[in-house]
N, C-alpha and C positions, 0 to 999 in steps of 0.2 A: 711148748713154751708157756710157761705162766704171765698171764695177764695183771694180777695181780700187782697196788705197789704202782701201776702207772697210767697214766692218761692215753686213753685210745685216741687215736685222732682217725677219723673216718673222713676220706679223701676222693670216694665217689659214692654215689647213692648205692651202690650194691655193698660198699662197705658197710654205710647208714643201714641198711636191710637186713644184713646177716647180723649186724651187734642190735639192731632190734628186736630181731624174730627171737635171738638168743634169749633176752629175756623177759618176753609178751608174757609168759605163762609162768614168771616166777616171782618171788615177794621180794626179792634185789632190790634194792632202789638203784635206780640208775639216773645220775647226774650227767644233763646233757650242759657242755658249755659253749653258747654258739658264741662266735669270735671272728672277729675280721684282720687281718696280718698290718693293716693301715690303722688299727686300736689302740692307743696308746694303755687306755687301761687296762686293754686286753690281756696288754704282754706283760702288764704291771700283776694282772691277779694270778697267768698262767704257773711259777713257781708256787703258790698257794694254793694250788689244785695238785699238784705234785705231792708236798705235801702232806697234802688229805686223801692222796691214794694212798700214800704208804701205812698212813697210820689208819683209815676204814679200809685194809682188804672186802670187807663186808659190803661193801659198796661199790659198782662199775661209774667210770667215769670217764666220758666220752666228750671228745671235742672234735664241732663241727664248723669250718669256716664258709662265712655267710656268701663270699663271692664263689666260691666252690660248689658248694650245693645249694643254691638258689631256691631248688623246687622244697629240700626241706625245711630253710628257714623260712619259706611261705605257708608252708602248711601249719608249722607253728606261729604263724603272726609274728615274728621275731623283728623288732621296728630299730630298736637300738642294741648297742652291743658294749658291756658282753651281759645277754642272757642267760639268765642259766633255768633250764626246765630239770622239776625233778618226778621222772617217771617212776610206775611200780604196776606191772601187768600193762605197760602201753599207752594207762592212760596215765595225764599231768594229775599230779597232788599237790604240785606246789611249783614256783614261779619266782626269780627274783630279778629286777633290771640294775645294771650297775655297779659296781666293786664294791662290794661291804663285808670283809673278809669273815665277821663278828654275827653279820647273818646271817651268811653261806654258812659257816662253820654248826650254828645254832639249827639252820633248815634242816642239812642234812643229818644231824643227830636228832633232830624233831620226829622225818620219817624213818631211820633207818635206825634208831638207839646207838647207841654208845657200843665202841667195835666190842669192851670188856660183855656186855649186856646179852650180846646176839649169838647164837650160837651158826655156826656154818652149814 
């Protein structure tokens, strides 16, 4: 099954692990979007990450809720929601707090070029 096109949502830390380790060693950018179900602007921004899977395949895009995996939105310092961390080889490149569709949108074309640009 292709992954591609949609938002992973990772629902235990073994999940969090295996779409990490996936790509610790690759130049992906991988957009983590931590989120809590009680977010108003969570749920507000989650169709705009839909979205921007379909149109960056080039791009993983993973969503993690903050009462669910505790231990990983501690590890990222994640204070308010919704965060979005943008990983490439495991470590963060980049960081945004709070719904700003125009930033996000702007971030993830910052690290990951433009899906025409990129080759797969």
């Amino acid at each position: 099954m292709s992954m591609e096109g949609v938002v992973i949502g990772c629902h235990t830390v073994e999940e969090w692990e295996e779409q990490f380790q996936k790509h610790v060693d690759s130049e992906k950018l991988v957009v983590v979007d931590f989120t809590a179900s009680w977010c108003g602007p969570c749920r507000r921004i989650a169709p705009v990450l839909v979205e921007f899977a379909k149109m960056m395949p080039h791009v993983t895009f993973l969503k993690v809720d903050v009462d669910e995996l505790k231990s990983v939105a501690e590890k990222y310092s994640v204070e308010a929601m919704p965060t979005f961390m943008f990983l490439k080889k495991g470590e963060i490149v980049d960081k945004i707090v709070g719904v700003n569709k125009d930033n996000l949108r702007a971030c993830v074309v910052k690290h990951a070029g433009d899906a025409t640009t990129v080759s797969a």
